[in-house]
py3Dmol code that shows the C-alpha trace and the ligand (Angstrom):
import py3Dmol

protein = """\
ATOM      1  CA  UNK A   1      64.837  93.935  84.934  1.00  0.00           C
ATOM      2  CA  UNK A   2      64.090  97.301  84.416  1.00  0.00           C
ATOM      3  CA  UNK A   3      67.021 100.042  82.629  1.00  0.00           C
ATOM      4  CA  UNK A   4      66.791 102.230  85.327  1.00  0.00           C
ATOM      5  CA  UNK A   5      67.232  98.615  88.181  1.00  0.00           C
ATOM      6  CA  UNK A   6      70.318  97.540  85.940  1.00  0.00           C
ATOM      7  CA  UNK A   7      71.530 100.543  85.886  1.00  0.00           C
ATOM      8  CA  UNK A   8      71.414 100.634  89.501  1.00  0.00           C
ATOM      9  CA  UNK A   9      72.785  97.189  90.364  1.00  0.00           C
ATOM     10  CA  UNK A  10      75.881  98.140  87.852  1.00  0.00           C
ATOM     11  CA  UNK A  11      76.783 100.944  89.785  1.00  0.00           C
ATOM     12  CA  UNK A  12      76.577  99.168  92.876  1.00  0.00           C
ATOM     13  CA  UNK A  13      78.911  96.401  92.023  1.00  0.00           C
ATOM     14  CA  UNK A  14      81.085  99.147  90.493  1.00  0.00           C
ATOM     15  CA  UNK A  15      81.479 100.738  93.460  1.00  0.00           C
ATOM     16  CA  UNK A  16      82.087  97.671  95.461  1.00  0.00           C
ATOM     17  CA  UNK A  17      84.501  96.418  93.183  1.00  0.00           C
ATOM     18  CA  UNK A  18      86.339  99.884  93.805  1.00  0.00           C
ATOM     19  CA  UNK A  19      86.249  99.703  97.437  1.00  0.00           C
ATOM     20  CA  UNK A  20      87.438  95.568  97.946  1.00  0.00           C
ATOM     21  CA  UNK A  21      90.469  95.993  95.039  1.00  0.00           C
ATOM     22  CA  UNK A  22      93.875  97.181  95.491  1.00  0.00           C
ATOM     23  CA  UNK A  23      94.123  99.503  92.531  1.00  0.00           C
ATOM     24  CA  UNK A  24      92.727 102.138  94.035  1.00  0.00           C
ATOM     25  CA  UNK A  25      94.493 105.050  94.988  1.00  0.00           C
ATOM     26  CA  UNK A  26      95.425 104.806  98.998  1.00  0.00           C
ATOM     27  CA  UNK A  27      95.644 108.062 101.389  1.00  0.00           C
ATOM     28  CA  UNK A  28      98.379 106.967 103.333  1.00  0.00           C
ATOM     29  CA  UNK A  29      98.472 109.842 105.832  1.00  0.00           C
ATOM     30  CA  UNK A  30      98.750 108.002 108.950  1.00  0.00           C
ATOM     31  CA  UNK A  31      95.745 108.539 111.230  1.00  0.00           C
ATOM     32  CA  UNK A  32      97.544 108.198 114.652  1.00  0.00           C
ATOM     33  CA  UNK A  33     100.565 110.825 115.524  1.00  0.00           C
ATOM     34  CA  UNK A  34     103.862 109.264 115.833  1.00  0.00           C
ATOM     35  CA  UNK A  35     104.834 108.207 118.982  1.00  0.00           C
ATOM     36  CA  UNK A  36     106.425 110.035 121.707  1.00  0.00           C
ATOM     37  CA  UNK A  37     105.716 114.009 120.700  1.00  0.00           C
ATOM     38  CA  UNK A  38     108.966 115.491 121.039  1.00  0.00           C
ATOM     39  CA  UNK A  39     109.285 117.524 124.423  1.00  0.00           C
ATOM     40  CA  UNK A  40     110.864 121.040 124.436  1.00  0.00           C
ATOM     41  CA  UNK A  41     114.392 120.254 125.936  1.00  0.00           C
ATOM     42  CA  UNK A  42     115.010 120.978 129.945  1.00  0.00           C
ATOM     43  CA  UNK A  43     118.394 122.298 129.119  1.00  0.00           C
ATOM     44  CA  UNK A  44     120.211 123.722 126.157  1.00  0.00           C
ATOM     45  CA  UNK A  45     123.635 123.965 126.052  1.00  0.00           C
ATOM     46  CA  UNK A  46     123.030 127.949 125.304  1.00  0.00           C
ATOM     47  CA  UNK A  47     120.521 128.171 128.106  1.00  0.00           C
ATOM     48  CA  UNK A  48     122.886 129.530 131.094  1.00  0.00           C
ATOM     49  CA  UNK A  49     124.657 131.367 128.134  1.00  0.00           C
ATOM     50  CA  UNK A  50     124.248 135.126 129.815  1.00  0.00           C
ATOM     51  CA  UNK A  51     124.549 134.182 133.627  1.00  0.00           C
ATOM     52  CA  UNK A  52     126.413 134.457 136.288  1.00  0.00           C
ATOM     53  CA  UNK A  53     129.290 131.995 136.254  1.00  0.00           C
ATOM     54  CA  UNK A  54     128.295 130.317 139.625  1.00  0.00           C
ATOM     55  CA  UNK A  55     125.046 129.274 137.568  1.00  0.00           C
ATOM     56  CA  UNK A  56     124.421 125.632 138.658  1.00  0.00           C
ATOM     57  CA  UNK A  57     124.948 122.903 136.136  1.00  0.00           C
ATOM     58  CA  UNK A  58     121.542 121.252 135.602  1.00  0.00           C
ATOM     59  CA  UNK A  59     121.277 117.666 136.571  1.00  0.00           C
ATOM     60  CA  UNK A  60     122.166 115.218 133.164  1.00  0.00           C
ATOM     61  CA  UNK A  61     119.007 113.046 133.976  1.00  0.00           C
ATOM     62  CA  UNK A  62     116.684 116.106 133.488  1.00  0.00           C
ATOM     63  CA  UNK A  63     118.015 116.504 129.801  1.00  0.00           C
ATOM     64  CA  UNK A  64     115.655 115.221 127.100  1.00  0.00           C
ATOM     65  CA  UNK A  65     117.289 114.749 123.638  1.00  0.00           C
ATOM     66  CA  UNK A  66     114.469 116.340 121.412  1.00  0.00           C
ATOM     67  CA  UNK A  67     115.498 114.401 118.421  1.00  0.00           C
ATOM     68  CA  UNK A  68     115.271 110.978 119.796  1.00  0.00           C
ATOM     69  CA  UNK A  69     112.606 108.211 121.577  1.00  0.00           C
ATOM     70  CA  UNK A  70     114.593 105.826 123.461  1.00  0.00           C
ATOM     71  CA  UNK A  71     111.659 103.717 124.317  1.00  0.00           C
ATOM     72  CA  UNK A  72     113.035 100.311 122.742  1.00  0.00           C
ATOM     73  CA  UNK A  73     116.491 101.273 125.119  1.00  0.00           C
ATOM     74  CA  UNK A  74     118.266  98.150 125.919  1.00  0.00           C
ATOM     75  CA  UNK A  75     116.359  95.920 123.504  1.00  0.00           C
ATOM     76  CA  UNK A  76     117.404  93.478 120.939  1.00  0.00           C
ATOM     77  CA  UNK A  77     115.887  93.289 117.503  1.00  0.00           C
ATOM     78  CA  UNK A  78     116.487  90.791 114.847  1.00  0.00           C
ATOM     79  CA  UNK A  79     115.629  91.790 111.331  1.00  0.00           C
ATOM     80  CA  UNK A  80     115.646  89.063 108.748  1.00  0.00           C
ATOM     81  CA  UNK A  81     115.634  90.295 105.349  1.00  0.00           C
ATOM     82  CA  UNK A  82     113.825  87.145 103.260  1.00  0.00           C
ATOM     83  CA  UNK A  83     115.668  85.287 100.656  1.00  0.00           C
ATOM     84  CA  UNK A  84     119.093  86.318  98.885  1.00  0.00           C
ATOM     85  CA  UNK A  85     122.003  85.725  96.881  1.00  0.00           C
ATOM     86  CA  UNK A  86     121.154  82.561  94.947  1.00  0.00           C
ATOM     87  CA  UNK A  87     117.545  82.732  96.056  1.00  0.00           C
ATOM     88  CA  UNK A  88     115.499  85.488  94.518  1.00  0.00           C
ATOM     89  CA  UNK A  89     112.457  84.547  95.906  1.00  0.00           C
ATOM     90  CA  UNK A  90     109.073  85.629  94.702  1.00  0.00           C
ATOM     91  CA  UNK A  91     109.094  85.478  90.886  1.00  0.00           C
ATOM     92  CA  UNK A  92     105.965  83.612  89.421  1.00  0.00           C
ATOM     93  CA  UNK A  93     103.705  86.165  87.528  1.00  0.00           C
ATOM     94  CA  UNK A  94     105.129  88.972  89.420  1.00  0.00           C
ATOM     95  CA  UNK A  95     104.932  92.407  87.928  1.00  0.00           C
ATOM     96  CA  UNK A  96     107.969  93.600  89.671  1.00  0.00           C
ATOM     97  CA  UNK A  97     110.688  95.015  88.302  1.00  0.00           C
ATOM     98  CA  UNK A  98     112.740  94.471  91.022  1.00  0.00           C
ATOM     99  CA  UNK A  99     112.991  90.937  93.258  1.00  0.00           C
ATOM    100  CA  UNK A 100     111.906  89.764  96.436  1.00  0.00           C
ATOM    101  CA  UNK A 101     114.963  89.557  97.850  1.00  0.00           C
ATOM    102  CA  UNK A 102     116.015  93.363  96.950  1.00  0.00           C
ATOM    103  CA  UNK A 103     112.793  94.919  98.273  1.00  0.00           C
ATOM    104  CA  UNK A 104     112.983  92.768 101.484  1.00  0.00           C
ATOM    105  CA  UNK A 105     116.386  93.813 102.011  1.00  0.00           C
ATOM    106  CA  UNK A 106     115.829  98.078 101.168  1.00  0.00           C
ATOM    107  CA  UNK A 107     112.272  97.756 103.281  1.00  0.00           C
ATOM    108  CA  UNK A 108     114.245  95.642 106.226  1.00  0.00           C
ATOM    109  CA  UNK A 109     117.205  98.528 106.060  1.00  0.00           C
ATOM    110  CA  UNK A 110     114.738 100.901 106.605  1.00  0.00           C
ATOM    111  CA  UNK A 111     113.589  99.449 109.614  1.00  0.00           C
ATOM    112  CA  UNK A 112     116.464  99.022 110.983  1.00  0.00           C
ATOM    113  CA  UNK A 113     117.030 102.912 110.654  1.00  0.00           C
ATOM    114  CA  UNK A 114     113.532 103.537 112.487  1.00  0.00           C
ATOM    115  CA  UNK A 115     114.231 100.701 115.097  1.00  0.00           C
ATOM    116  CA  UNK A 116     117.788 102.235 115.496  1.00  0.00           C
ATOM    117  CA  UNK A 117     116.456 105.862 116.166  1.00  0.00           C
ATOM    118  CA  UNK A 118     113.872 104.583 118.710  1.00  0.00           C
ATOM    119  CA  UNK A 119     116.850 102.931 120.746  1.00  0.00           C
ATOM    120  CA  UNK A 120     117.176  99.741 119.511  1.00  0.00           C
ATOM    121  CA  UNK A 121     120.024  97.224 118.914  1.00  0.00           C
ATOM    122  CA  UNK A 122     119.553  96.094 115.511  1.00  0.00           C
ATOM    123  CA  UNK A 123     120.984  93.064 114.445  1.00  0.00           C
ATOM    124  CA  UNK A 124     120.367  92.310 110.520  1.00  0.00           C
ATOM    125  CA  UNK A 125     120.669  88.656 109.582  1.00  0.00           C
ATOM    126  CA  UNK A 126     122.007  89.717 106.126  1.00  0.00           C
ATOM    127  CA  UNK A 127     122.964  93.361 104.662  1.00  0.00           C
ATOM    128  CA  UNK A 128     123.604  92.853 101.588  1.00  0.00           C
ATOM    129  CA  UNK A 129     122.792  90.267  98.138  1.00  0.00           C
ATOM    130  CA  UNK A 130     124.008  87.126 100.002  1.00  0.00           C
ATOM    131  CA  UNK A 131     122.513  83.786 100.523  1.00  0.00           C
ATOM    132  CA  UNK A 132     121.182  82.364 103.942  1.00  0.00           C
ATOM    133  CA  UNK A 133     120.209  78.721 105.188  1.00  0.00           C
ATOM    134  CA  UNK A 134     117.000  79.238 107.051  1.00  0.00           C
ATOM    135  CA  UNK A 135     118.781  77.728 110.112  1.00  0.00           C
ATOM    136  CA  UNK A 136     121.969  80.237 109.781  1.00  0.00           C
ATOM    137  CA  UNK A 137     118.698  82.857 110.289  1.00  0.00           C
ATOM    138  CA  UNK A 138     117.547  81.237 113.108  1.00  0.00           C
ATOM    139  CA  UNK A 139     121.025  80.974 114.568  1.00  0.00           C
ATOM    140  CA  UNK A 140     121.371  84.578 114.361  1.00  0.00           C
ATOM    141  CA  UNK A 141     118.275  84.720 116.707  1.00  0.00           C
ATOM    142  CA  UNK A 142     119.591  82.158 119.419  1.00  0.00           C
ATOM    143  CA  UNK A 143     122.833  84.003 119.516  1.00  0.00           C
ATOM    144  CA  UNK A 144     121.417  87.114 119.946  1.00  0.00           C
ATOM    145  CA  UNK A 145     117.986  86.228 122.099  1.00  0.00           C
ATOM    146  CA  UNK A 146     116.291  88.973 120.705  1.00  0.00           C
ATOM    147  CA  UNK A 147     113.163  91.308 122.033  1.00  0.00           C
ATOM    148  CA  UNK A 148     111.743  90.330 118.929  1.00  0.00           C
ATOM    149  CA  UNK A 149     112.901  89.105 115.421  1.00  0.00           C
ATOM    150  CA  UNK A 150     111.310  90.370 112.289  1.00  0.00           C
ATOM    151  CA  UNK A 151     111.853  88.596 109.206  1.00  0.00           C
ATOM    152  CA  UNK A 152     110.535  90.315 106.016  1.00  0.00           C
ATOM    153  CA  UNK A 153     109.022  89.337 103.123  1.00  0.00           C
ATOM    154  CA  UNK A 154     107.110  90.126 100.038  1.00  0.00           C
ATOM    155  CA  UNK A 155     104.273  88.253  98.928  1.00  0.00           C
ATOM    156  CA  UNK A 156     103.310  86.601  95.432  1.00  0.00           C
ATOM    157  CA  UNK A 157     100.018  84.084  94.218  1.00  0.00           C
ATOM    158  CA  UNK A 158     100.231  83.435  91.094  1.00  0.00           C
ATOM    159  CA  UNK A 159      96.650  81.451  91.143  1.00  0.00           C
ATOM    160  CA  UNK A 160      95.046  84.700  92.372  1.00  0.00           C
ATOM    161  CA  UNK A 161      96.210  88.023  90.638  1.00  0.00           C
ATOM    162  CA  UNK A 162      93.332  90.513  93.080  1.00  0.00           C
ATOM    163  CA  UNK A 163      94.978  89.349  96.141  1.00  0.00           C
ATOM    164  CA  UNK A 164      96.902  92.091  98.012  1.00  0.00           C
ATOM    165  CA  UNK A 165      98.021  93.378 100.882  1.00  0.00           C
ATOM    166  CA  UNK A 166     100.288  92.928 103.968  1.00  0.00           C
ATOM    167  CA  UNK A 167     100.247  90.093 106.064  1.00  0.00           C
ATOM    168  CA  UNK A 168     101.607  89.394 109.392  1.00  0.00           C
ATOM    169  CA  UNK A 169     102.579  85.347 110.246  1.00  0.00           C
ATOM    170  CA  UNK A 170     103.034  84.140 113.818  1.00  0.00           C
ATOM    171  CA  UNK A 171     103.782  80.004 114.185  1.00  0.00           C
ATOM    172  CA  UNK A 172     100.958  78.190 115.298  1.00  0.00           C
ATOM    173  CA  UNK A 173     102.303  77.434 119.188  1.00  0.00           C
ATOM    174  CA  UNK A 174     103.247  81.680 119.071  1.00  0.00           C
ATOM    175  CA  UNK A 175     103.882  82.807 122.673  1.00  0.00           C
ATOM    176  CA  UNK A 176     101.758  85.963 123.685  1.00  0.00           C
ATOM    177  CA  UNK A 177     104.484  88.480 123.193  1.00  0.00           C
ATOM    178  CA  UNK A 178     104.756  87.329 119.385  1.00  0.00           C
ATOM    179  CA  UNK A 179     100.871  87.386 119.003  1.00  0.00           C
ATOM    180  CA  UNK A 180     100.865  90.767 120.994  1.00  0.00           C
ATOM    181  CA  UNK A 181     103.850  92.482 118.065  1.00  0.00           C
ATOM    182  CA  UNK A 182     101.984  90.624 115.221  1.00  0.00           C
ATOM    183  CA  UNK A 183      98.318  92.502 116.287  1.00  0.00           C
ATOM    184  CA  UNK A 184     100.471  95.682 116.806  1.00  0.00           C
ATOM    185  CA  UNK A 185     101.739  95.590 113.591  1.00  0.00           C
ATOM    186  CA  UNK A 186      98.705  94.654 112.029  1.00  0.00           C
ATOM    187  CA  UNK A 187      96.691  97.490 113.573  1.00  0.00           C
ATOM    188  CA  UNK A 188      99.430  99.881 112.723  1.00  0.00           C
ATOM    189  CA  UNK A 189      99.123  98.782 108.853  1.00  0.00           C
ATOM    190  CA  UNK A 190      95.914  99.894 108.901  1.00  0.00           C
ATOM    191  CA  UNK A 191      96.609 103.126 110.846  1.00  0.00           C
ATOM    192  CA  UNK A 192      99.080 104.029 107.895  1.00  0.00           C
ATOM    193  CA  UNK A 193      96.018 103.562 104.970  1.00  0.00           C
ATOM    194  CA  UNK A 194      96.941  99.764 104.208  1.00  0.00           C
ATOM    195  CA  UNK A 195      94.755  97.019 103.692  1.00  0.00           C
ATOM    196  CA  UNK A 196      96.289  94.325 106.241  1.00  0.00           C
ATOM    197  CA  UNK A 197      94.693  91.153 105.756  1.00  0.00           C
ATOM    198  CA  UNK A 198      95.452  89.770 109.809  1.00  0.00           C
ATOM    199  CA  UNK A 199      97.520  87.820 111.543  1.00  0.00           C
ATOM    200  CA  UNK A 200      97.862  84.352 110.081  1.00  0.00           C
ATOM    201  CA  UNK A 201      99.305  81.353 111.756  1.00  0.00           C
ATOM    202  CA  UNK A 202     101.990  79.450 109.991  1.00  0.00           C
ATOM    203  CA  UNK A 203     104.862  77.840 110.845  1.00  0.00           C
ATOM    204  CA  UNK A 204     107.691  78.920 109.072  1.00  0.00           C
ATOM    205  CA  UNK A 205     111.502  77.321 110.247  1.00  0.00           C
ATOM    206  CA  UNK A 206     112.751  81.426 111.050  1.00  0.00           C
ATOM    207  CA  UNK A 207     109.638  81.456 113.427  1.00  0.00           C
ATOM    208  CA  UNK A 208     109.824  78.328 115.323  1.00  0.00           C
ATOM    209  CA  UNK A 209     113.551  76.718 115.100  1.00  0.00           C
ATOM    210  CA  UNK A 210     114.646  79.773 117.783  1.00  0.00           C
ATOM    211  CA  UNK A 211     112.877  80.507 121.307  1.00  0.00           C
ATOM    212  CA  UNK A 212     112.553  84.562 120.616  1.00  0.00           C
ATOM    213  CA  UNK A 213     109.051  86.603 120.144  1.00  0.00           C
ATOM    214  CA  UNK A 214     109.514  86.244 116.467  1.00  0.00           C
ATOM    215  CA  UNK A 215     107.011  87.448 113.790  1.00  0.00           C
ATOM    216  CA  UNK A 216     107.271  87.245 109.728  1.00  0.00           C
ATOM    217  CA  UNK A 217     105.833  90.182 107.815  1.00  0.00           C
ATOM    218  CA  UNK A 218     104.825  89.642 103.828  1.00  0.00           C
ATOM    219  CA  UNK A 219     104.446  93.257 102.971  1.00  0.00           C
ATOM    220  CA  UNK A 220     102.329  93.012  99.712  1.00  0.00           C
ATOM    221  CA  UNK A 221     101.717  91.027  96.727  1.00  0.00           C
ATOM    222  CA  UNK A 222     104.188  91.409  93.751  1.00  0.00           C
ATOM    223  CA  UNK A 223     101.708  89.542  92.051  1.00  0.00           C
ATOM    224  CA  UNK A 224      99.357  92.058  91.863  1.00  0.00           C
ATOM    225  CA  UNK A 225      99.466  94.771  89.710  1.00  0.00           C
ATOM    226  CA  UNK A 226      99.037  97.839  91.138  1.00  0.00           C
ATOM    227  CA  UNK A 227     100.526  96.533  94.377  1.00  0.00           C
ATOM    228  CA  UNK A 228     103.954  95.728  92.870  1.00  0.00           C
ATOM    229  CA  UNK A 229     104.360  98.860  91.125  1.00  0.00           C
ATOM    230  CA  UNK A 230     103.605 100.824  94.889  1.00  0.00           C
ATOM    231  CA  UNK A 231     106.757  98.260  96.070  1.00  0.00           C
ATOM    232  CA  UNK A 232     108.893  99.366  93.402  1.00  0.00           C
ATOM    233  CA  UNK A 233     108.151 102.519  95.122  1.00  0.00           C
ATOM    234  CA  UNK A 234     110.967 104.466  97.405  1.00  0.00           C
ATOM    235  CA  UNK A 235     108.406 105.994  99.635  1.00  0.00           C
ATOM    236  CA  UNK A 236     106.134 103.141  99.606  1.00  0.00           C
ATOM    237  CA  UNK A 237     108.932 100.893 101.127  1.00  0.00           C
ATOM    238  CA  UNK A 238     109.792 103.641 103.880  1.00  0.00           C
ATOM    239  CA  UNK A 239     106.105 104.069 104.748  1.00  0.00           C
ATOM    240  CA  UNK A 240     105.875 100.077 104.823  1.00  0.00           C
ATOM    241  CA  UNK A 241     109.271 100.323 107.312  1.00  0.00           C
ATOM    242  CA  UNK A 242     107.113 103.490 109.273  1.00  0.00           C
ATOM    243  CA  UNK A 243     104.101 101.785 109.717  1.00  0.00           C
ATOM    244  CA  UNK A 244     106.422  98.464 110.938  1.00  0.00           C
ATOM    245  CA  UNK A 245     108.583 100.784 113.442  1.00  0.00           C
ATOM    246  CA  UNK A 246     105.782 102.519 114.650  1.00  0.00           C
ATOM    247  CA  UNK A 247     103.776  99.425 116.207  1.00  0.00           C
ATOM    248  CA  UNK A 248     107.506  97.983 117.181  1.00  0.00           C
ATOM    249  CA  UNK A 249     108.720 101.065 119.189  1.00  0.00           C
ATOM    250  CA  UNK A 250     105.367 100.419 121.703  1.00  0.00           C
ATOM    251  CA  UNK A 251     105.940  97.676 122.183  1.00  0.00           C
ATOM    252  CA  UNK A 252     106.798  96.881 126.195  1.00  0.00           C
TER     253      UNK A 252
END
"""
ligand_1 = """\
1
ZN
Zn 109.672 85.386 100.631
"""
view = py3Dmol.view(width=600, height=400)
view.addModel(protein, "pdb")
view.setStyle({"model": 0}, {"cartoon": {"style": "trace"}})
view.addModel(ligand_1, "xyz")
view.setStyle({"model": 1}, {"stick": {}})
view.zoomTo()
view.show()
């Protein structure tokens, strides 16, 4: 092999390396707009201000509240912040400073804040550091008969330190509207500058011991270095919540 061939073939697998692994840097400027472009209002309460005082009243259903999208209106959603209490969850290897079960439970809090301001109901299976059987979760769901239920996780593999990445889980016998959310989701991750590695089928007891649309979401590897350190991350977990609530609130 020639210098100037090595040479060559070093760079290449350089470059590679640099494009498959997680540490690099990630533009995370969404490339879609956020949904439903906010409409100039049809009425303002200042609007008849200087007229006459016969000026007619506008109708209610022509007013557009310019600071809200209503399109999940009259739905349900279930968020199940992973793990608590007694159960910290990932641990093995992980180069987090904080738990599983505390960046679940800030990223699912977020999302409920985006899933609230697009109309939703939000239930939350837990809100705080407490401990949940998997079938108090999924009672939670057949109480409620949710649009959907989210539960929300954060990844570790200890046997495999370059994995990274979210991940979306449906069960194996997944009705369309769950495989439909978990492909939104998944597109939506890679809208927001992720690397989403699909949806996976798996049947996990919070997505198959209820009859809701139900889809589990591990939201990166704590096992991976330069992954856990973006989950320690304020922003990082809102963008994570973002890129979730964004695919949710289209949903039909
Ligand atoms: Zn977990």
């Amino acid at each position: 092999m020639t210098n100037i061939y090595r040479l060559v073939c070093t760079l290449f697998v350089s470059s590679a390396m640099f494009i498959i692994g997680c540490g690099a840097p990630q533009d995370y400027t969404p490339q879609i707009t956020a949904p439903a472009a906010e409409t100039k209002p049809l009425y303002t309460p200042n609007m008849y201000k200087n007229s006459a005082p016969t000026a007619p009243k506008p109708k209610t259903s022509t007013y557009t509240s310019p600071s809200s999208n209503n399109s999940l209106d009259g739905k349900v959603i279930v968020i199940d912040p992973g793990h608590g209490g007694k159960d910290p969850g990932a641990t093995k290897a992980s180069y987090s400073s904080a738990q599983e079960k505390y960046l679940n439970l800030v990223i699912a809090r977020e999302l409920e804040k985006q899933l609230t301001k697009c109309g939703a109901r939000v239930i939350m299976t837990r809100k705080s550091d407490t401990f949940l059987e998997l079938e108090e979760r999924s009672a939670v769901a057949q109480k409620y008969k949710p649009d959907l239920f989210i539960a929300i996780h954060t990844d570790a593999n200890p046997h495999d330190l370059s994995i990274c990445g979210p991940s979306v889980y449906v069960a194996r016998s997944a009705s369309q509207k769950s495989r439909t959310a978990a492909m939104k989701i998944n597109a939506s991750f890679r809208n927001w500058g992720f690397k989403p590695r699909g949806v996976r089928n798996a049947d996990f007891k919070v997505l198959i011991q209820h009859s809701s649309p139900a889809v589990l979401i591990e939201c990166g590897y704590l096992t991976n270095k330069q992954e856990a350190q973006r989950l320690n991350n304020p922003a990082h977990q809102i963008k994570i919540a973002k890129a979730i609530a964004e695919a949710v609130c289209q949903l039909q």
